[in-house]
Backbone as CSV, one residue per row, in Angstrom:
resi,resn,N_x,N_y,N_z,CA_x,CA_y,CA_z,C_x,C_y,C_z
1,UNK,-20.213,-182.523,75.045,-19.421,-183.355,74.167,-20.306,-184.113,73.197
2,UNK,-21.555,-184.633,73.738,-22.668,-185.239,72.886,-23.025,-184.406,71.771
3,UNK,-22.964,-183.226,72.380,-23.633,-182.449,70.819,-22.756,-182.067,70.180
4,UNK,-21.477,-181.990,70.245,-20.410,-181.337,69.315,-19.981,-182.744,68.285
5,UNK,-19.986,-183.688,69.167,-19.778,-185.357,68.436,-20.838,-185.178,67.410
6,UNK,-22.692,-184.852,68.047,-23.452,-185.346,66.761,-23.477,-183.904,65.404
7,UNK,-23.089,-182.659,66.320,-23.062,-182.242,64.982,-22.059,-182.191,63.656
8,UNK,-20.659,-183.137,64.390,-19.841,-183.164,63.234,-20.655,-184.371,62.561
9,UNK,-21.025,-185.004,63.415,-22.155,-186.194,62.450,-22.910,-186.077,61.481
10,UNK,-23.699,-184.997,62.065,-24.418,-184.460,60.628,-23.817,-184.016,59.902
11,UNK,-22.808,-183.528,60.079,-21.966,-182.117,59.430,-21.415,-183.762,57.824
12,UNK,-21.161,-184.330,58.515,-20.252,-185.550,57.733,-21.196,-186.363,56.790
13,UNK,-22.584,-186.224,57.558,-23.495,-186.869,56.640,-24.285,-186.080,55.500
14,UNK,-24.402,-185.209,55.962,-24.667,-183.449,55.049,-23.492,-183.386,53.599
15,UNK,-22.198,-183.528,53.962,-21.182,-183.774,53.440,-21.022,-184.970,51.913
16,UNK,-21.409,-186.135,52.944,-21.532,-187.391,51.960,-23.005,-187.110,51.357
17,UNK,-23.844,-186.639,51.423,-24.804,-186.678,50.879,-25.154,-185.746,49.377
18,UNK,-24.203,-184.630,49.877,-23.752,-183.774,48.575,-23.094,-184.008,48.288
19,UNK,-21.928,-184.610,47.987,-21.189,-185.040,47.040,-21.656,-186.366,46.316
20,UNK,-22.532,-186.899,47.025,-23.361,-188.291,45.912,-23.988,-187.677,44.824
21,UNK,-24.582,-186.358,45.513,-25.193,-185.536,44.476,-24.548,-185.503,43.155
22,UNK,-23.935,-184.725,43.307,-22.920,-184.072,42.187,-22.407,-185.458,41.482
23,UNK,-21.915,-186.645,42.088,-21.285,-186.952,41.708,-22.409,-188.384,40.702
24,UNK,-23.706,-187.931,40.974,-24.364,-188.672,39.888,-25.202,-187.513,38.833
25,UNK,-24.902,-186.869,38.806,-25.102,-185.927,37.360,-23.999,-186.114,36.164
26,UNK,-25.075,-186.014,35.197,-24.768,-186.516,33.731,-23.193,-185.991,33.835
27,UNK,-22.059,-186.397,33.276,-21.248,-185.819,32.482,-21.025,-184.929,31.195
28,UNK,-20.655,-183.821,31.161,-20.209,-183.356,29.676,-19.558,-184.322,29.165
29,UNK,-20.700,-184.174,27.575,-19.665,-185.115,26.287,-19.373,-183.907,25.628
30,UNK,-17.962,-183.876,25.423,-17.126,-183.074,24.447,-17.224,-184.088,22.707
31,UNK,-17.555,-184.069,21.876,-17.644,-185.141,21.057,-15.949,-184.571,20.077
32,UNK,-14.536,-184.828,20.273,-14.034,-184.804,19.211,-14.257,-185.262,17.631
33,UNK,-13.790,-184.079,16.435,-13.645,-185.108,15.170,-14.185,-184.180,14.547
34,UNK,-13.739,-184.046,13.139,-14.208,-183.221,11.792,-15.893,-182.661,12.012
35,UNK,-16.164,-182.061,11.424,-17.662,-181.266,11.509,-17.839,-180.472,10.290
36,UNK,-19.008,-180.727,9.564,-19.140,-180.138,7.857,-20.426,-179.095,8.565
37,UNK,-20.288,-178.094,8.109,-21.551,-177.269,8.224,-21.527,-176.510,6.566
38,UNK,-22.318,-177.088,5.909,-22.763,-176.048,4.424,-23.441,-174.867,4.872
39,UNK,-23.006,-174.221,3.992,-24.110,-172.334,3.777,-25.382,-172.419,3.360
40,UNK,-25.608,-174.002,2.640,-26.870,-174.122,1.893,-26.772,-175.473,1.219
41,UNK,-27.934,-176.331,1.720,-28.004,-177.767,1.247,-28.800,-177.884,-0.431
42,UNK,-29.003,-176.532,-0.600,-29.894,-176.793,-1.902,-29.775,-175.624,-2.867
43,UNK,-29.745,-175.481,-3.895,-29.245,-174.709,-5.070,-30.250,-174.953,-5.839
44,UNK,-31.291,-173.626,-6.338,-32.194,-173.397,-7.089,-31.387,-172.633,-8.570
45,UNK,-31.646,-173.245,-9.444,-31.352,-172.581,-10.598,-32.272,-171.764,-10.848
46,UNK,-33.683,-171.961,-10.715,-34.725,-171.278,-11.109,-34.849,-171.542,-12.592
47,UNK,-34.990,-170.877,-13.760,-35.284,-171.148,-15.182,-34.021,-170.578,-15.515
48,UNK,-33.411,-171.704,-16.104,-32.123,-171.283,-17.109,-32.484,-171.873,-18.208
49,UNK,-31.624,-171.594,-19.306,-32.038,-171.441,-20.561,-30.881,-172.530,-20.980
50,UNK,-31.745,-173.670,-21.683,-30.945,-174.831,-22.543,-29.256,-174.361,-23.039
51,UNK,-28.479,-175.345,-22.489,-27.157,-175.193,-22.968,-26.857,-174.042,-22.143
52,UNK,-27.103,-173.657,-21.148,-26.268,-172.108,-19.967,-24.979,-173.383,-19.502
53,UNK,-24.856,-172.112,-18.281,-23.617,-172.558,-17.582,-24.754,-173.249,-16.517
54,UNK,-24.261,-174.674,-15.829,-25.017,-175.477,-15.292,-24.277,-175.687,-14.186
55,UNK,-23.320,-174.395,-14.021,-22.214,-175.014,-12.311,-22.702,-174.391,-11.562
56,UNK,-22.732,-174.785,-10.473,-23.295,-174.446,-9.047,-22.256,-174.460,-7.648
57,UNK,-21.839,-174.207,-6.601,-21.460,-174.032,-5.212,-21.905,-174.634,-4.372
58,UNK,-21.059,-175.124,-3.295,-21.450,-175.308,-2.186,-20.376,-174.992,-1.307
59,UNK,-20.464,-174.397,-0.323,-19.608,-173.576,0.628,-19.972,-174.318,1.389
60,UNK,-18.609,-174.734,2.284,-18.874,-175.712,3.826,-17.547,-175.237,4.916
61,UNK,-17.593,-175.376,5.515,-16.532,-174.833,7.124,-16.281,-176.014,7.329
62,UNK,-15.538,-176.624,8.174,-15.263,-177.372,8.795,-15.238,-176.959,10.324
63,UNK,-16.220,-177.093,11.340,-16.818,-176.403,12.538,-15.953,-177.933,13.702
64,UNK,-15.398,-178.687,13.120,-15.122,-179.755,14.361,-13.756,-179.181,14.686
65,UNK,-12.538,-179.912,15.287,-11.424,-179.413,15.852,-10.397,-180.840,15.777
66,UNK,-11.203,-181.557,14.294,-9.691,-182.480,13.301,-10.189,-182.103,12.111
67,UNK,-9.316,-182.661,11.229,-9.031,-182.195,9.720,-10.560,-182.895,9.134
68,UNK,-11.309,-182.254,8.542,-11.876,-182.910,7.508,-11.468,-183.250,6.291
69,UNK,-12.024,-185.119,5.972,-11.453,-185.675,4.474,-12.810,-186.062,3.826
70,UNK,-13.215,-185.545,3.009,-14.519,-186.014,2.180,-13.377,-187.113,1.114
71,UNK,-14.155,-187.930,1.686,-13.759,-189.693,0.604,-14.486,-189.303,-0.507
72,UNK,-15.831,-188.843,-1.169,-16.514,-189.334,-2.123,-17.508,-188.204,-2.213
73,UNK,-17.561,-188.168,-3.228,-18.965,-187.390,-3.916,-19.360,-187.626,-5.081
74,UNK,-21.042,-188.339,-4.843,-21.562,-189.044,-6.309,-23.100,-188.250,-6.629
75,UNK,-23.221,-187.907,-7.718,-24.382,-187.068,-8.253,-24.975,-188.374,-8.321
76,UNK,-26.588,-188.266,-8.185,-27.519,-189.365,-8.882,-27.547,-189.346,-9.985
77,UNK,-26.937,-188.961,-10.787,-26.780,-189.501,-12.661,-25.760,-189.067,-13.120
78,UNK,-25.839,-189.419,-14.431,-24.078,-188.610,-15.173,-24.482,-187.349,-15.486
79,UNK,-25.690,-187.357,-15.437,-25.620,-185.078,-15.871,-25.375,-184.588,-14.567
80,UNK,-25.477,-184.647,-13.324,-24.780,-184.548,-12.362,-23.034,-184.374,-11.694
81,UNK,-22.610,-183.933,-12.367,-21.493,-183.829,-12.233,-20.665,-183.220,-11.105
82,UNK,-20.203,-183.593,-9.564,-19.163,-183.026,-8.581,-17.649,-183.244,-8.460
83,UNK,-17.198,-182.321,-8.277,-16.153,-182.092,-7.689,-16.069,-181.383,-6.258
84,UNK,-14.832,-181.930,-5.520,-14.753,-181.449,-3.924,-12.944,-181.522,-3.817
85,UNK,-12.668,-181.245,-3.044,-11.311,-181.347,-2.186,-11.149,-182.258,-2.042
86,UNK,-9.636,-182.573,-2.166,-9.182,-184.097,-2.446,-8.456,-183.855,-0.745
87,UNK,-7.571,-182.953,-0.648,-7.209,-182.860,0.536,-7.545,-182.406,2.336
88,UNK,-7.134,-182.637,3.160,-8.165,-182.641,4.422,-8.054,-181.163,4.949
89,UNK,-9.095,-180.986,5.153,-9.901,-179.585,5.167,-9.730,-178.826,7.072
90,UNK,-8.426,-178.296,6.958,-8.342,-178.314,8.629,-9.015,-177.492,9.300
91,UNK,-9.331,-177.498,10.602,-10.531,-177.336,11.531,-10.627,-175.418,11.549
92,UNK,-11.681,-175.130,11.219,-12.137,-173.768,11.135,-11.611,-173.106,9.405
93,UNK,-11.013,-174.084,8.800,-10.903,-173.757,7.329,-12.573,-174.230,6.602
94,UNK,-12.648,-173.585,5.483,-13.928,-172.909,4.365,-13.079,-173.848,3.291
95,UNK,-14.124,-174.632,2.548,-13.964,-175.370,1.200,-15.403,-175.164,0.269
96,UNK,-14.985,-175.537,-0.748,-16.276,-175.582,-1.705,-16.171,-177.592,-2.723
97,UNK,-17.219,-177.771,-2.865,-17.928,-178.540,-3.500,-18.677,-177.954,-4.849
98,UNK,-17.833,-178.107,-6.253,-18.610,-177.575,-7.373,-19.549,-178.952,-7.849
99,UNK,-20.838,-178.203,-8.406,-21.770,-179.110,-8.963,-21.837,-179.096,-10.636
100,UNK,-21.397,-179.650,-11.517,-21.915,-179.171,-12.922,-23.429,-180.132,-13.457
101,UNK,-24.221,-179.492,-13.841,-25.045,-180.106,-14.067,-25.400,-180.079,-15.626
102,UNK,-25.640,-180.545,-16.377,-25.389,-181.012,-18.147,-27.135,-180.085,-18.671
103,UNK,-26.629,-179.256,-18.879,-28.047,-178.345,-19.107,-28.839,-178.495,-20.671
104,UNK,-28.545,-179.865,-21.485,-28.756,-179.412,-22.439,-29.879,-180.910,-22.632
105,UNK,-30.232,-180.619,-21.746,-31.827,-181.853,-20.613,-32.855,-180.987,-20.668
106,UNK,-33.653,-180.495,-21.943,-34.504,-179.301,-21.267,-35.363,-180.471,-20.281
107,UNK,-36.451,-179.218,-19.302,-37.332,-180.067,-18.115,-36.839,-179.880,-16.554
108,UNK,-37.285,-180.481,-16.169,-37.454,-179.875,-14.524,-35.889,-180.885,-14.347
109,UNK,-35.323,-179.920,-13.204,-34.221,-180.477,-12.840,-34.300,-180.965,-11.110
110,UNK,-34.122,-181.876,-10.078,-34.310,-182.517,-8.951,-33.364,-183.666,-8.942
111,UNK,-32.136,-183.110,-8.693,-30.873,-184.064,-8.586,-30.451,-183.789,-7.232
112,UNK,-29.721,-184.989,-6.908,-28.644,-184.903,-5.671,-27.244,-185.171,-5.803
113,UNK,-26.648,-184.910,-4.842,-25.442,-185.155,-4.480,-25.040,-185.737,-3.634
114,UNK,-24.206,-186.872,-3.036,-24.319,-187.362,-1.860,-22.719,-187.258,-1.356
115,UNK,-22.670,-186.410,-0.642,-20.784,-186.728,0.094,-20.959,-187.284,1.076
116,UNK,-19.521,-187.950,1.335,-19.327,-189.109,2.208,-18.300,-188.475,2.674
117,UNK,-17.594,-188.263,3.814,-16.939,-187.815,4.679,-16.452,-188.149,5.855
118,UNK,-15.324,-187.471,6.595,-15.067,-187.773,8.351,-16.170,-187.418,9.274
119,UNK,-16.879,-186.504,9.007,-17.154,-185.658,10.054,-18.283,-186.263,10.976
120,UNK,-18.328,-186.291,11.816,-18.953,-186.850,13.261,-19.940,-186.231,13.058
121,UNK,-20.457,-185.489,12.749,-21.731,-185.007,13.032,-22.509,-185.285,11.717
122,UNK,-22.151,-185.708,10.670,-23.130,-185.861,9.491,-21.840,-186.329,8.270
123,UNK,-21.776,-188.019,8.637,-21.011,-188.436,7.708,-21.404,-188.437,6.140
124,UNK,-22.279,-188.945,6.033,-23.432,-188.736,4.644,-24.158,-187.714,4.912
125,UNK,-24.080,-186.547,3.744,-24.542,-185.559,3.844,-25.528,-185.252,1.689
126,UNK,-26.200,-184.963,1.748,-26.972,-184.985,0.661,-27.159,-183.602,0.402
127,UNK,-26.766,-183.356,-0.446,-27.112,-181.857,-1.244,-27.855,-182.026,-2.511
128,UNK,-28.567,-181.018,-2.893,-29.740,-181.390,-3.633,-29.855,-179.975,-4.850
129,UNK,-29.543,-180.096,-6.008,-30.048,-179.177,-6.725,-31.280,-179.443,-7.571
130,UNK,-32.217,-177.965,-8.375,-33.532,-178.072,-8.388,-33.227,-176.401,-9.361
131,UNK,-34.549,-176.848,-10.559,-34.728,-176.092,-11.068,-35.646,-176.156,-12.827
132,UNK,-35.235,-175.810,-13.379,-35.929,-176.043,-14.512,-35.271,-175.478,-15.807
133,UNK,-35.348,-176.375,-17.152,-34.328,-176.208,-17.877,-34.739,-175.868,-19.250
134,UNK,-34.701,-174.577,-19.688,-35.760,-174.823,-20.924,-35.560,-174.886,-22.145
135,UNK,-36.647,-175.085,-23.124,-36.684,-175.583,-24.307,-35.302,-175.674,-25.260
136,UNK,-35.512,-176.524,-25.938,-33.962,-176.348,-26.997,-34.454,-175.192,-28.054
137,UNK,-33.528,-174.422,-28.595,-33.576,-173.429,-29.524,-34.157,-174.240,-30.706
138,UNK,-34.965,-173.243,-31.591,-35.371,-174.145,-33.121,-33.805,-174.055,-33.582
139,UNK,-33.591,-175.214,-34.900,-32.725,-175.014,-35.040,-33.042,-174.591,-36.825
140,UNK,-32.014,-173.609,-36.854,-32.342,-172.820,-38.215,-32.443,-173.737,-39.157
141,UNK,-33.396,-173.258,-40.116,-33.378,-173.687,-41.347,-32.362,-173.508,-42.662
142,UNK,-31.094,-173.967,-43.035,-30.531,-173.309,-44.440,-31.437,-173.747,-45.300
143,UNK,-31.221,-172.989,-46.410,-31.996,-172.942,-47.911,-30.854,-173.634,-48.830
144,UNK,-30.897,-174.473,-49.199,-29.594,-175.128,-50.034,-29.751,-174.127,-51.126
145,UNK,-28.246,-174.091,-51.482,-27.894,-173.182,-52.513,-27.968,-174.127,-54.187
146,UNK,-28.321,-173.383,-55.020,-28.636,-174.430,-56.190,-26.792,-173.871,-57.001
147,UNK,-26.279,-174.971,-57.135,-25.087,-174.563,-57.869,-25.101,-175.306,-59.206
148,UNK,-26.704,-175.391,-59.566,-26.527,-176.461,-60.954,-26.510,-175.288,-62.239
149,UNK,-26.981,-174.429,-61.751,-26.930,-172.595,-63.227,-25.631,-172.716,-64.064
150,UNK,-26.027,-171.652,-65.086,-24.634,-171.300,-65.554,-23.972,-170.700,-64.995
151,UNK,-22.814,-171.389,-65.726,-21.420,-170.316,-64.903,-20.763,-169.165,-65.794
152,UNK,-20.372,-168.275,-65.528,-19.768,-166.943,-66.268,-18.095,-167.390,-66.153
153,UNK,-17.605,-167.765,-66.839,-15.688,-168.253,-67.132,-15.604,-167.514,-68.116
C-alpha cells in the first residue's frame, strides 16, 4: 500500500511539475491591424532628360487582416509631388502611391516621400526617389525678320 500511495505521489508531483512548465513559456503574440508592405522603397530614374515625364509608382499590399487608411503623404518639397488612396485599402488588397516629380530642375534628384498610415507594423513609412536630371535644351535662336524694305502694292 506504501508504494502504490508513493507512486501516485510522484506520479502527481511529475504532473504538477510539467504543467508549471508549459505553463511559463512565452505566449504567442498574434499582433492584429493594417500592414503596408511596398514592392520597392526607392525609384531610380537614372538620367532623364529635362522636362520628361517625372511620374513614378509605388505598389503596396496591405499584408495585415484590417483595412488600411494612409492619412497623409508629403514629398520633401513642392517638385515632389504624391498622390495615394483616399479610401481604406482592405486586407490582402494591392494599391499604388503615384510620385510626380517637376523635371524641369536639371541636377541630381534625392527626394522623399513620407506616408503616414494605420498600419502596425510601419506607421511612417519613407519612400525615396533618386536620379539625375539633365541639362535644359539651348533655346533657339530667331533671326528677326527686317520688315522695314520696300513693299510691292
Amino acid at each position: 500500500m506504501k508504494k502504490v500511495f508513493f507512486s501516485l505521489m510522484m506520479a502527481a508531483v511529475a504532473t504538477c511539475a510539467t504543467g508549471s512548465a508549459f505553463a511559463q513559456s512565452e505566449p504567442v503574440q498574434v499582433v492584429d491591424g493594417a500592414k503596408i508592405e511596398f514592392e520597392k522603397m526607392v525609384h531610380d530614374y537614372g538620367s532623364i532628360e529635362y522636362g520628361a515625364n517625372g511620374q513614378c509608382t509605388f505598389d503596396f499590399k496591405n499584408t495585415g487582416n484590417a483595412p488600411l487608411i494612409i492619412s497623409n503623404a508629403k514629398g520633401s518639397c513642392g517638385c515632389t509631388v504624391p498622390s495615394w488612396p483616399k479610401e481604406p485599402i482592405a486586407p490582402g488588397a494591392t494599391a499604388t502611391i503615384t510620385v510626380k516629380y517637376d523635371t524641369k530642375r536639371p541636377g541630381a534628384i534625392n527626394k522623399s516621400v513620407t506616408i503616414t498610415s494605420n498600419a502596425v507594423d510601419e506607421p511612417t513609412a519613407v519612400l525615396r526617389i533618386k536620379g539625375n536630371v539633365g541639362p535644359k535644351p539651348a533655346e533657339e535662336t530667331l533671326t528677326p525678320v527686317d520688315n522695314s524694305g520696300p513693299t510691292n502694292n
